[in-house]
Structures are given as structure tokens and as C-alpha cells.
C-alpha positions as CSV (number, residue, x, y, z in Angstrom):
1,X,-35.0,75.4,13.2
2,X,-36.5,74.0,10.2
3,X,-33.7,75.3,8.0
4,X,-31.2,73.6,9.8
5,X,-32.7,70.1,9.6
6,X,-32.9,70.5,5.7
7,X,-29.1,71.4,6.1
8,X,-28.5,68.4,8.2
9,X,-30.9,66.0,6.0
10,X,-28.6,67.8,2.8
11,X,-24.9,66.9,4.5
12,X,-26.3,63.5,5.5
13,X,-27.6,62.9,2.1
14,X,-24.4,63.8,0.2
15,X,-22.6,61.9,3.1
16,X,-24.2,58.6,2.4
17,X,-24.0,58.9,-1.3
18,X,-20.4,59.2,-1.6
19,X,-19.3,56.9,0.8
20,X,-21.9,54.1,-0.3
21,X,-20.6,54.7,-4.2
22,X,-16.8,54.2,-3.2
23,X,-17.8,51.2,-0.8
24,X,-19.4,49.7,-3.5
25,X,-16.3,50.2,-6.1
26,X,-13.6,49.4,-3.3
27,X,-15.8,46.0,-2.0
28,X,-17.6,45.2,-5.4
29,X,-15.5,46.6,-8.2
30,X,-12.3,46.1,-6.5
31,X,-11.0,49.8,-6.8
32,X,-8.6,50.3,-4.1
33,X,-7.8,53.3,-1.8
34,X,-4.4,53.7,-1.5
35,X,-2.3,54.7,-4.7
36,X,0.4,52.3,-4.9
37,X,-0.6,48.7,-4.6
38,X,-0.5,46.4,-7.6
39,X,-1.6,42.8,-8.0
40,X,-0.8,39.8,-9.8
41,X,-1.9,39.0,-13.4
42,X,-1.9,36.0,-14.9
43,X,-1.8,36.2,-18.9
44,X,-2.9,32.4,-19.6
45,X,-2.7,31.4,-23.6
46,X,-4.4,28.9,-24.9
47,X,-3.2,27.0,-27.8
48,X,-5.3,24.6,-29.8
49,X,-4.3,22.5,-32.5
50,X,-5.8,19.9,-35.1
51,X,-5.9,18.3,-38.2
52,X,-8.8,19.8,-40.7
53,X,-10.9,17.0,-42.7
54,X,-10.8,18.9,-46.2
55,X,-14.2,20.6,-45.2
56,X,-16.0,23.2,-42.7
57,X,-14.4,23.7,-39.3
58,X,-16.2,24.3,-36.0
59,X,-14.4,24.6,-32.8
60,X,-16.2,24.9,-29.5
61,X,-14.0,25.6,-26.1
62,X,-16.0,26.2,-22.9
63,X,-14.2,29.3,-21.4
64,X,-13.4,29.1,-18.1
65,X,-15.5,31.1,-15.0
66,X,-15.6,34.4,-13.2
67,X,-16.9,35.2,-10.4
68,X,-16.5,38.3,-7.9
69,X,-13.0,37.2,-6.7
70,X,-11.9,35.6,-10.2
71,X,-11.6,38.5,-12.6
72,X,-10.9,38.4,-16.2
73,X,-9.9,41.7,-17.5
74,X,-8.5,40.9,-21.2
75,X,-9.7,38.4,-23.9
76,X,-8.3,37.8,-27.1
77,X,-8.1,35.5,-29.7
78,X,-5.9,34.6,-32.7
79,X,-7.6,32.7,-35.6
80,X,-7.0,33.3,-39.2
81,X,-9.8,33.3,-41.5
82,X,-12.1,31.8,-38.5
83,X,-15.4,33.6,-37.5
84,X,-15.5,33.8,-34.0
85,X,-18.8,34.1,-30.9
86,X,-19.0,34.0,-27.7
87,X,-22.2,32.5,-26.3
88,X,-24.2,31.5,-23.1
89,X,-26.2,28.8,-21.6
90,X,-27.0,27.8,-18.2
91,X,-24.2,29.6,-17.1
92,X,-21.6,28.6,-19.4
93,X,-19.9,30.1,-21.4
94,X,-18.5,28.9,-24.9
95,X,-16.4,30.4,-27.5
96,X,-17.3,28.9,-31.4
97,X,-15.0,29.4,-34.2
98,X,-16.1,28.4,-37.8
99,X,-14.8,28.0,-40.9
100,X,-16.3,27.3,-44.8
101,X,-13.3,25.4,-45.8
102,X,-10.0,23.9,-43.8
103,X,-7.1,21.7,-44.7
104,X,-4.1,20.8,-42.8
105,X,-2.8,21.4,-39.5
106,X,-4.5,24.1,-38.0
107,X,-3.6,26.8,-34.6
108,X,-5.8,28.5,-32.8
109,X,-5.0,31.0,-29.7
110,X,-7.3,31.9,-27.1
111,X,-5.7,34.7,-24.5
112,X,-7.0,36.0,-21.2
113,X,-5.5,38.0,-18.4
114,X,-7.1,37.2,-14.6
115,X,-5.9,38.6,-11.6
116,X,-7.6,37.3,-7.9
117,X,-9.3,39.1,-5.2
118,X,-10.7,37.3,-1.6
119,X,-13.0,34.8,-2.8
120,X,-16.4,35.4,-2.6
121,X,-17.3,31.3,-3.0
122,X,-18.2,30.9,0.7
123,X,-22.2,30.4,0.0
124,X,-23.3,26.8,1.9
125,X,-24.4,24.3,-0.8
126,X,-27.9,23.0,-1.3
127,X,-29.2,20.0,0.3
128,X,-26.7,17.6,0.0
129,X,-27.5,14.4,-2.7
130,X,-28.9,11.3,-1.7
131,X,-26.6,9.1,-0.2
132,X,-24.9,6.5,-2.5
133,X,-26.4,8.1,-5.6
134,X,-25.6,6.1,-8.9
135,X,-24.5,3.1,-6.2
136,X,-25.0,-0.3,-6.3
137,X,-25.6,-2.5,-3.5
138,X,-22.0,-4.1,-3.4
139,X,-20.5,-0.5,-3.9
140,X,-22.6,1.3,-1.3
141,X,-22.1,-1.3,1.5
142,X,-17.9,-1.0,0.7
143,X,-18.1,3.4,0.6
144,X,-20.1,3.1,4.0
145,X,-16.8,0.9,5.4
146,X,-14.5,3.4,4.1
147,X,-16.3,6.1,6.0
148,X,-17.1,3.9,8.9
149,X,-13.1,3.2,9.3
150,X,-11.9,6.8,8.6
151,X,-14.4,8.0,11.5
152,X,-13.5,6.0,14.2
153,X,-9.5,7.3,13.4
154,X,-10.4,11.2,12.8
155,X,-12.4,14.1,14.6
156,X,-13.0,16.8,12.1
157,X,-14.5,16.9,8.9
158,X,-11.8,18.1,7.2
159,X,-9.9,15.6,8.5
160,X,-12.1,12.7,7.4
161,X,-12.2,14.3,3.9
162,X,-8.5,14.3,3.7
163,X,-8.0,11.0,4.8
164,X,-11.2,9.4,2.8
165,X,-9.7,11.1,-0.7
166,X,-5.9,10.3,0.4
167,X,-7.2,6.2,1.2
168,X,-8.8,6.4,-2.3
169,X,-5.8,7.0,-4.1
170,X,-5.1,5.1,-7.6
171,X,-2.7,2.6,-5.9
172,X,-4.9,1.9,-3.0
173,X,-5.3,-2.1,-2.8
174,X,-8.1,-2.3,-0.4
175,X,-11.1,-4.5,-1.3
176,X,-13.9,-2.2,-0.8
177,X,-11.7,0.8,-2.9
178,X,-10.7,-1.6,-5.5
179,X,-14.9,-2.5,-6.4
180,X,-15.3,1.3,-5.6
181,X,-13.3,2.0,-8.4
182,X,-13.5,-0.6,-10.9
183,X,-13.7,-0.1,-14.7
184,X,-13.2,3.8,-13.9
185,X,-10.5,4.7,-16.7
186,X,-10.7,8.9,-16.4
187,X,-9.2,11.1,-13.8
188,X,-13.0,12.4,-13.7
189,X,-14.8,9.4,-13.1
190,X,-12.6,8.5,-10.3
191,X,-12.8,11.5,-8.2
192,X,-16.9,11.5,-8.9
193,X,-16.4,8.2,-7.2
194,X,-15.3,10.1,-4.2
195,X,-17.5,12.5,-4.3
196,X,-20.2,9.6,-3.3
197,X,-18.1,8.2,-0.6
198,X,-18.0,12.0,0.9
199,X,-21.9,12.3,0.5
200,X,-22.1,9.2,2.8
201,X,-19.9,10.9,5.0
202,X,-22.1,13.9,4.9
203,X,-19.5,16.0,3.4
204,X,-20.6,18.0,0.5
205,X,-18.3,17.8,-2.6
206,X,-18.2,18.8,-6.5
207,X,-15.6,17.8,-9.0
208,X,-13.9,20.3,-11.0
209,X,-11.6,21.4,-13.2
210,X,-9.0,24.1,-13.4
211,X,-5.5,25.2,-14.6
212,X,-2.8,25.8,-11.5
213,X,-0.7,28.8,-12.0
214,X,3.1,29.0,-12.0
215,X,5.0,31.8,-13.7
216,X,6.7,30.6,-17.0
217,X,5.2,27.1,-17.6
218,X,4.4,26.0,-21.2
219,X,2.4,22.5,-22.5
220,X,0.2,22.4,-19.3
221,X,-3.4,20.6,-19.5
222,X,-6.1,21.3,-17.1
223,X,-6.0,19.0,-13.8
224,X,-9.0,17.6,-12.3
225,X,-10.0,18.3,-8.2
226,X,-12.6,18.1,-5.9
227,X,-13.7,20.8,-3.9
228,X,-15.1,20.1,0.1
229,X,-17.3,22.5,2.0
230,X,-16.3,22.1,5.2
231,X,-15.7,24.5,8.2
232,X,-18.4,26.5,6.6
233,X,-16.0,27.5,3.3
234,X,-14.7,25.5,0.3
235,X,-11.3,23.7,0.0
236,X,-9.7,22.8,-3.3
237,X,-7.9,19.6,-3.1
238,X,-5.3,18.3,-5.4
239,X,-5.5,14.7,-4.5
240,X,-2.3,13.4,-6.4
241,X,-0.1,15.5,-4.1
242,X,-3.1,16.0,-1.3
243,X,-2.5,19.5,-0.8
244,X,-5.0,22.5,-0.9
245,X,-4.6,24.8,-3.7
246,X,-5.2,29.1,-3.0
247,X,-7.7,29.8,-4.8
248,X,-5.5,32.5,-6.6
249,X,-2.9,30.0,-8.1
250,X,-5.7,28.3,-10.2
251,X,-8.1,29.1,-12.8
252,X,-11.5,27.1,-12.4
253,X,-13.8,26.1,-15.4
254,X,-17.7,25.9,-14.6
255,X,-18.8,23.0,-12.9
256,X,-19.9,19.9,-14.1
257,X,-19.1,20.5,-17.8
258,X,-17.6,17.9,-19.2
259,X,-15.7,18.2,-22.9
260,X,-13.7,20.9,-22.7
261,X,-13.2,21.1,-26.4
262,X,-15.0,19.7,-29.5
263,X,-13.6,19.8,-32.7
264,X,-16.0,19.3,-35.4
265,X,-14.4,18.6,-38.9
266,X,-10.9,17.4,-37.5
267,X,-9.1,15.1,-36.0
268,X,-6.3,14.5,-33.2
269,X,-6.9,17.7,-31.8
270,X,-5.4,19.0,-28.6
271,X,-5.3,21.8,-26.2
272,X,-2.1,22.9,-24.4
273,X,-1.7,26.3,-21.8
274,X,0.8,29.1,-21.5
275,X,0.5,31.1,-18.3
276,X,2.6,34.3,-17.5
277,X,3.0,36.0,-14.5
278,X,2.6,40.3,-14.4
279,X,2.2,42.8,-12.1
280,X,0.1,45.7,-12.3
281,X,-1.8,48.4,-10.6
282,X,-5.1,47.6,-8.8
283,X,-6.6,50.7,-9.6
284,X,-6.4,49.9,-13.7
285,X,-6.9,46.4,-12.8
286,X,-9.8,47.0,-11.5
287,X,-11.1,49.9,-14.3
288,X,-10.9,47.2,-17.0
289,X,-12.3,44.2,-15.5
290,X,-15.2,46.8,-14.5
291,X,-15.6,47.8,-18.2
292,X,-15.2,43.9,-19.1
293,X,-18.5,43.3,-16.9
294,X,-20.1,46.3,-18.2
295,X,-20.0,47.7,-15.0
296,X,-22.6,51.5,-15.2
297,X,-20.2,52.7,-12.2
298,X,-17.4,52.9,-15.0
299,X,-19.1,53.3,-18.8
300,X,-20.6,56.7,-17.3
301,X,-17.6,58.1,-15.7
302,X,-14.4,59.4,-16.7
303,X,-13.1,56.1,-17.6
304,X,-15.2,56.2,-20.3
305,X,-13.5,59.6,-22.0
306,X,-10.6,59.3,-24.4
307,X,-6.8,59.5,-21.7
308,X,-6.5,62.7,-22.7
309,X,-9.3,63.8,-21.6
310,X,-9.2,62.0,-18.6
311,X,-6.0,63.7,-17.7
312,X,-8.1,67.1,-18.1
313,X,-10.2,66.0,-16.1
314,X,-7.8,64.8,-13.4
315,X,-6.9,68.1,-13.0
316,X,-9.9,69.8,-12.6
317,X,-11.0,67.4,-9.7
318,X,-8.3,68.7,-7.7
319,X,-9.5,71.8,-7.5
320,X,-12.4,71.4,-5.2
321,X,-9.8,70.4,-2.8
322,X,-8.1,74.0,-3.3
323,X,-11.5,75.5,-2.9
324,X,-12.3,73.4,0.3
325,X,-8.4,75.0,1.9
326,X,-9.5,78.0,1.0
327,X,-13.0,77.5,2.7
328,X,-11.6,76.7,5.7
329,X,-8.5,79.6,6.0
330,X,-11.3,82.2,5.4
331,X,-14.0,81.3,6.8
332,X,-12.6,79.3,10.0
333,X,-9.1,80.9,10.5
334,X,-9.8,84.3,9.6
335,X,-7.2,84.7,6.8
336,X,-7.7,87.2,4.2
337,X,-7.0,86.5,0.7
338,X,-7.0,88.9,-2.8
339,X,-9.8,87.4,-4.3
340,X,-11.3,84.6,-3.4
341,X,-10.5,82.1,-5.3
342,X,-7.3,82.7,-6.9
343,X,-5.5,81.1,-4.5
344,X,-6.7,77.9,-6.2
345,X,-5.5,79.1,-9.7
346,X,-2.1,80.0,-7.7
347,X,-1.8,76.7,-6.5
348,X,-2.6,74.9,-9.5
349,X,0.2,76.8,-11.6
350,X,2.1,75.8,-8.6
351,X,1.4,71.5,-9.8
352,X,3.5,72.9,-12.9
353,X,6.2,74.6,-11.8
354,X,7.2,73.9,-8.3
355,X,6.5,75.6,-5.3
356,X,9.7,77.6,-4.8
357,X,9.6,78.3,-8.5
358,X,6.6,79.5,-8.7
359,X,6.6,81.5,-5.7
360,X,9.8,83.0,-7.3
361,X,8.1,84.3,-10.6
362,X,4.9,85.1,-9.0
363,X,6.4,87.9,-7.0
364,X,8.7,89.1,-9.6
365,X,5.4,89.4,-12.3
366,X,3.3,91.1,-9.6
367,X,5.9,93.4,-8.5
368,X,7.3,94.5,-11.7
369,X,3.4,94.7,-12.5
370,X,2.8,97.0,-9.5
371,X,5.7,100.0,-10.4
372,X,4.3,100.1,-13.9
373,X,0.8,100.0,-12.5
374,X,1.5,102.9,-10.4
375,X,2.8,104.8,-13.7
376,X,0.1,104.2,-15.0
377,X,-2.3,105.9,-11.9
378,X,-0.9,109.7,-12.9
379,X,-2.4,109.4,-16.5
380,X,-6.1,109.3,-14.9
381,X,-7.3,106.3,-17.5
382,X,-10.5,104.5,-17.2
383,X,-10.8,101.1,-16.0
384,X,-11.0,98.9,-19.1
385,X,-8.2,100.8,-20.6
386,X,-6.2,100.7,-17.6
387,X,-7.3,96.6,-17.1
388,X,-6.0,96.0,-20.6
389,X,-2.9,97.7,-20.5
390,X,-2.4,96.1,-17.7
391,X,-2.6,92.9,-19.6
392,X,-0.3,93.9,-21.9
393,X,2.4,94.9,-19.5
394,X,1.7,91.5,-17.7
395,X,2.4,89.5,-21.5
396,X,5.5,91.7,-21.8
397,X,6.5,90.9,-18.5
398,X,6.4,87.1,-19.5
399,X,8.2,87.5,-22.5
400,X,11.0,89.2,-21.4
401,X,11.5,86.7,-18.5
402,X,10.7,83.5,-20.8
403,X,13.4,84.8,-23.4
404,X,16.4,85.8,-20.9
405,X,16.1,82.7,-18.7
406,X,16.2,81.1,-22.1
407,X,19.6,83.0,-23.1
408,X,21.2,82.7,-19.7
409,X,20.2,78.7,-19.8
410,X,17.7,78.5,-17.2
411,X,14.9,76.7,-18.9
412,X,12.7,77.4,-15.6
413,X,11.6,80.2,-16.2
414,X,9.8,79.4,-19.6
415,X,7.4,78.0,-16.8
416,X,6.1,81.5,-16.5
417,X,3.5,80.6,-19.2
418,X,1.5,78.4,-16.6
419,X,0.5,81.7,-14.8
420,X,-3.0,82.6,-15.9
421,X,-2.4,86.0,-18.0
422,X,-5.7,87.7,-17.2
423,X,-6.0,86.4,-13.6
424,X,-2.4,88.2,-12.9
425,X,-3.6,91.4,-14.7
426,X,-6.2,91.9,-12.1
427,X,-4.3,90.5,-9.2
428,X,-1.9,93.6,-9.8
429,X,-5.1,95.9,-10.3
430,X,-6.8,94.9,-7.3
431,X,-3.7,95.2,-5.3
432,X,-2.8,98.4,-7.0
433,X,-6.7,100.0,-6.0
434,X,-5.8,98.3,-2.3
435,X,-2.2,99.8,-1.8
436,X,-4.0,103.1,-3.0
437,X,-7.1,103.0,-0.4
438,X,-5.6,101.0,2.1
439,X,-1.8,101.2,2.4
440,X,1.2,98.8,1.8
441,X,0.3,97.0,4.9
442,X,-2.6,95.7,3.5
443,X,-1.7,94.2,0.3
444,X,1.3,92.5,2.2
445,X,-1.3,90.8,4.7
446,X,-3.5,89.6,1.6
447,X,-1.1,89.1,-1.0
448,X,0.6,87.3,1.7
449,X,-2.4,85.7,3.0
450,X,-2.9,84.7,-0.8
451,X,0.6,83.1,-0.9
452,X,0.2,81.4,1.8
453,X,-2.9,79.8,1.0
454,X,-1.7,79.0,-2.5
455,X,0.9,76.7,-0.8
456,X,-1.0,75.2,1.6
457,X,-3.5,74.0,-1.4
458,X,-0.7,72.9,-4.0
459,X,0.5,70.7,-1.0
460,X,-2.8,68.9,-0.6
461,X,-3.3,68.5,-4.2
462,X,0.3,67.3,-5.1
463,X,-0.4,64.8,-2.6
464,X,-0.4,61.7,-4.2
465,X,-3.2,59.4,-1.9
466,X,-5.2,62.7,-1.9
467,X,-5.2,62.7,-6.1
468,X,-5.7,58.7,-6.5
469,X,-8.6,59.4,-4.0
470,X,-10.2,62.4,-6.3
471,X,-9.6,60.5,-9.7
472,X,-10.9,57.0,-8.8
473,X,-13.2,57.7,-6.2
474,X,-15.1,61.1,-7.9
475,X,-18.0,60.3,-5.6
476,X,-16.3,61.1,-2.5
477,X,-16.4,65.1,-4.0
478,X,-20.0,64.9,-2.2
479,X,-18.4,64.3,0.9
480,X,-16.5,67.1,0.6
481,X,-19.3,69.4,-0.7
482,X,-20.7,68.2,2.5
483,X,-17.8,69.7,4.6
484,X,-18.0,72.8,2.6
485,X,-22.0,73.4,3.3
486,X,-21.2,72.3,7.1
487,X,-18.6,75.7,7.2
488,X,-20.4,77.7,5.5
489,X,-23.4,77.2,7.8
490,X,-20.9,78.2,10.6
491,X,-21.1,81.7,12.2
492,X,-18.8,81.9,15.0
493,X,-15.5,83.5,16.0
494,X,-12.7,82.6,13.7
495,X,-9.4,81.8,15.5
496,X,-8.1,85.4,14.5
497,X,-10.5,86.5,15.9
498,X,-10.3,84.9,19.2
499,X,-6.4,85.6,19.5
500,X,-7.8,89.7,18.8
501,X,-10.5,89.4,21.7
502,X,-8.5,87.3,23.9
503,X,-6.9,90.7,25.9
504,X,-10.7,91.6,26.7
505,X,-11.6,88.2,28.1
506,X,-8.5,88.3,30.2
507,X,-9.3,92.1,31.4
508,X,-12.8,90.6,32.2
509,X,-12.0,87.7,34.3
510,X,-9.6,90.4,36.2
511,X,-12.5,93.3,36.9
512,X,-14.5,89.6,37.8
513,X,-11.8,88.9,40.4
């Protein structure tokens, strides 16, 4: 009894661990499970440009942010002659370029490629502010009419904000609005202003800044908006049109930054944004924005090898799928195989050549391998001898048919090189021994039983959710280790077996009646 609970604690185990490691890549790193679905990248270029002073350069740009839904996958800048860092602070980053010596009008380029998944920005803010913060007297008695008025006409609170932003619009000639917003010269200033009047109304706010998508746009500056927490998530509002923006059609910078650029050593400099629309697979999407964060899950996996090896690789995780179809033929259905596990080297020479094709040169090989086999019986050789020139017949074999199907035009059959040599010299040795000791019908019901499970394998592992699964989601070979252990701990009848004792149940239940 004990030894079972260790199995169960084992399967359990291995159960938990791959599942949790592809939740965690399909929820956190954005690794998706089905093969074909592709996302939207935006490739946003920056373009600076300024006049140098005759002297050092330094150019500081505050990049914009990421965050779990907002992912940056590709950075890249274009500078000539300019050092370039990337640093940190409270949260905010900043790229610096430098240069000894500048003259003229000068370009710099600043790429990035972001693509969006569902926001994760639903956290409640802190305690809201004090009302009427940075207020005076005059100004906090007019905000309390404004949200006095917009109460009495509205019920919920994203109503009110709506209607207190859309009342404090530029061209609004109330009294209170106009003292509200007097002296304010920057598109910044005046939706701070609001951003009090929405404290009042116990509606928490910030003010930031981003960059609205749209597929082809040049010359486009940064906008300012407000963002209101209200039904429990956050709402970005573009108050010049009043409409809410998706949070994948803009690109935020941190908030409550303020100078976007700085250009130290020049003079009437500007900033001005490309944005190009792309579409790309998740899967990759997700491998690069994972290597971009330094993600362990992806610098100590396969992503990490050179793509040729990862194509290796590929390959080689499919084949504990063949071993699990084989697993479960022999050990649950009752089918017998030659060998084992060639079935699995079958079915992947099968990926190269087809099915039909492959089923087509096997049997030729082992049966042209058989008659010369059985000449080989009545000279009474010893087994490595007879093994090798076994071999040699097999090579021979492949030759022959590589360089006829060449002459006749039917490039097909040069596939025959994807056969394993050796593994065929000793599939016709071990049938030849069988058809010796145990008769034709034998090797037909395990070279056919062989066959068979060949197929059945090179159709699970052609398929293409079952291969996405295997190559981005590695982890999930411990579930299947975890089937495997679970069969193998299984001692019953096997359904041949119950179709060969089914006469003597039936003859029982008779002698019972």
C-alpha cells in the first residue's frame, strides 16, 4: 500500500509541476496554446531632431512603460557617433545619448515594437488626495459648484466624471471654470486642474501621457489624458473628443513625469512619432518579450540554443509522444510490436517522407531484406557476421532504390535515406529469427502490429497543436511522464485480451443459468 501512495504522490508531483510551469507562461509570459494565433505589433519610431551648439551633446528621452499587458519586445536605436545608456530611477526609465563634439542639425532614432495583452492595471489606488489640494479659497468653493451641479444631473460615477471633464472643456465660459482655469497655458496643467475637481468628487484620477496608435501615421506628438478609476478599473479618457481610448491603441509613458525630452547643448529641438502596424505570431511574440525581461523560464530553455539547434530539438520532443502511443497499444490494447520502440523510429521517418511513402519503401526494404536474409540462413554464419551483412545488403538495398527512382524521375524515393540503416538491419534479423521459430503468421501480426503503430504515432506527432504544445510548452512532458508511470503501474486485462476470454465468460453465465 505504501508503494502505491509514493506512485500517487510521484504522478501528482509531476502533474502539478507541468501544468503550474505552462499556466505561468500562458497567464504571465503570454505563451499561447493554440498554434495559429497572431497579435498585433506596433513598430513605433521615434525621431528626434535639433540644432547642436558647437560643443558636447547630451540627450535625455524618458522611454515609455511596460507593464504585464504592455509589452515591449524590440528596442533599437540609430545615432551616429553618439554613446548611448539606458538607466533607472524610481521607476523610470531614461535613455542618455552623449557626444564630445556636435555641430549642425542633428537626427536621432529611437525604435520599439509593443504588442498588448488584457491589462493587468486594475489595482485600486491609494487613499485618494486631500480634497482641493494646491486650491485656493476662490478656486475650491467654484470646483465644489461644479461637482455640486454635475451630481444633482447624473447617477454614476462614471457618469459624473464624464460630464465634470466634458463641462471643463477649453471653451467652457462658466464663471467658476473660467477662475478654475485661469493663467493655465499647457494641455498638462489644465487636465491636473481636473484632476482636483474629480478628487472633490471623490473620483480618483492621474494625468498622463501617451502616443494613440493608428497604422501608417507620421509627425504625431504624444497627447495628454486623464485616467479615472471608477467601477473598480481604470478608464483612459481623451477629453478633446471625450471618448475612451483601449488600452491597446496607445502607448503610455510613466506617470507624473513631466519633460519628455532634454536636450542639453542644442537648441529648437523636437520630437515627432512613426507608428506601424504588424502582425505576428503570439508564440514568438511572446519568446522575445520574455527574453527582453530576462525572463529564467526562457534564458534556460531551448529558446536560448542557436534555431538550429532548436529545430533538433523540436524533433526530439516529439518522440515521447510516440513512446506514450506505443505505451498504451502494448500495454493497454494488447498489440504486439517487433521491438519495442521502433515503432517510434518508424514513425519519425514517417515526418519525412509521408505516410503512404514511407509505408511503401518500408515494406519493399524489409522484404527484399527478408529473401536475401533467408539465403543467407543455409551458410550457418555467426550472428555478428550475419548482423553486418545484413547491414550491407540493407545499404545496397537503398542505393539501388535511391539511384533508379532517380533515373525513372521519381525523386521520392531518394527519401529512403531517412530510414535508420542499422535499426532496419535488425528489424529484418529479428523478423527473420521469428519467421524461423514462430511461422509467417507471426511476423505478419508484429510487423503488422509495428506498422500499425508507426502510423498511429506519426499522426499524433504531425499534428500541428500537439507539436506547438511539445515545443513551447516542454513542461507539460511531466504530465505525460505522468500518464506513462500511471500505465505502467496497471496490471489488468488488456482489451485483446478481454475479446480472447469473452467466449468463457459467456459459457459461464450459461452453466450459471
Amino acid at each position: 500500500m505504501r508503494r502505491h501512495y509514493q506512485l500517487y504522490i510521484l504522478v501528482s508531483m509531476l502533474v502539478v509541476l507541468g501544468v503550474g510551469a505552462a499556466a505561468y507562461k500562458h497567464f504571465v509570459l503570454g505563451f499561447t496554446f493554440t498554434p495559429t494565433n497572431k497579435e498585433a505589433v506596433w513598430q513605433v519610431q521615434a525621431e528626434i531632431k535639433f540644432e547642436a551648439e558647437e560643443g558636447p551633446i547630451k540627450v535625455s528621452m524618458i522611454l515609455p512603460s511596460s507593464d504585464d499587458s504592455r509589452k515591449k519586445i524590440l528596442s533599437d536605436n540609430i545615432a551616429a557617433d553618439y554613446q548611448s545608456k539606458v538607466i533607472e530611477k524610481d521607476g523610470v526609465k531614461k535613455i542618455i545619448w552623449t557626444k564630445q563634439q556636435a555641430s549642425g542639425e542633428q537626427h536621432l532614432y529611437l525604435r520599439g515594437d509593443f504588442y498588448f495583452q488584457q491589462r493587468a492595471d486594475l489595482q485600486p489606488p491609494k487613499e485618494l488626495s486631500s480634497d482641493g489640494e494646491n486650491l485656493t479659497e476662490m478656486q475650491l468653493k467654484a470646483a465644489q459648484d461644479i461637482v455640486q451641479n454635475t451630481q444633482l444631473s447624473n447617477d454614476s460615477e462614471y457618469d459624473i466624471a464624464m460630464h465634470i471633464i466634458a463641462r471643463m472643456n477649453e471653451e467652457n465660459d462658466e464663471s467658476s471654470i473660467r477662475l478654475l482655469l485661469e493663467n493655465i497655458q499647457f494641455r498638462r496643467e489644465h487636465m491636473e486642474q481636473v484632476a482636483k475637481v474629480l478628487k472633490i468628487a471623490k473620483i480618483e484620477s492621474r494625468v498622463i501621457r501617451g502616443l494613440r496608435l493608428q497604422d501608417g501615421l507620421t509627425q504625431r506628438s504624444i497627447s495628454t489624458f486623464i485616467e479615472i478609476y471608477v467601477e473598480k478599473q481604470w478608464h483612459l479618457i481623451d477629453s478633446r473628443d471625450m471618448t475612451e481610448i483601449p488600452t491597446n491603441e496607445v502607448i503610455l509613458w510613466p506617470v507624473n513625469t513631466r519633460g519628455l525630452l532634454d536636450v542639453y547643448g542644442g537648441k529648437n529641438s523636437s520630437i515627432h512619432f512613426s507608428v506601424l502596424k504588424q502582425q505576428k505570431n503570439i508564440s514568438r511574440l511572446a519568446v522575445d518579450s520574455a527574453k527582453q525581461s530576462d525572463s529564467a523560464f526562457v534564458n534556460f530553455s531551448i529558446y536560448s540554443l542557436p534555431t538550429k539547434d532548436q529545430n533538433t530539438f523540436k524533433s526530439l520532443l516529439l518522440i515521447p509522444l510516440g513512446a506514450l502511443v506505443v505505451v498504451i497499444l502494448r500495454n493497454l490494447v494488447g498489440l504486439r510490436t517487433s521491438g519495442t520502440f521502433m515503432p517510434i523510429l518508424i514513425a519519425m521517418t514517417f515526418i519525412q517522407t509521408s505516410l503512404i511513402l514511407g509505408l511503401s519503401l518500408f515494406l519493399v526494404v524489409v522484404s527484399i531484406g527478408l529473401v536475401m536474409r533467408s539465403y543467407l540462413s543455409h551458410l550457418n554464419l555467426l550472428l555478428v557476421p550475419r548482423i553486418a551483412s545484413v547491414l550491407v545488403f540493407v545499404i545496397i538495398i537503398f542505393a539501388t532504390i535511391g539511384i533508379a527512382s532517380h533515373k525513372f524521375g521519381w525523386d521520392s524515393g531518394l527519401h529512403i535515406t531517412f530510414f535508420p540503416m542499422i535499426i532496419m538491419s535488425w528489424t529484418i534479423e529479428r523478423m527473420s529469427v521469428l519467421w524461423e521459430e514462430e511461422g509467417p503468421h507471426e511476423v505478419l501480426v508484429q510487423g503488422g502490429g509495428s506498422l500499425f503503430t508507426a502510423s498511429i504515432a506519426y499522426l499524433v506527432m504531425i499534428n500541428p497543436f500537439i507539436g506547438h504544445l511539445t515545443y513551447n510548452f516542454p513542461e507539460l512532458l511531466l504530465v505525460l511522464l505522468a500518464i506513462i508511470i500511471l500505465i505502467g503501474s496497471y496490471s489488468g486485462f488488456r482489451l485483446v485480451e478481454l475479446a480472447r476470454f469473452e467466449p468463457m465468460v459467456r459459457v459461464d453465465q450459461q452453466n450459471k443459468q
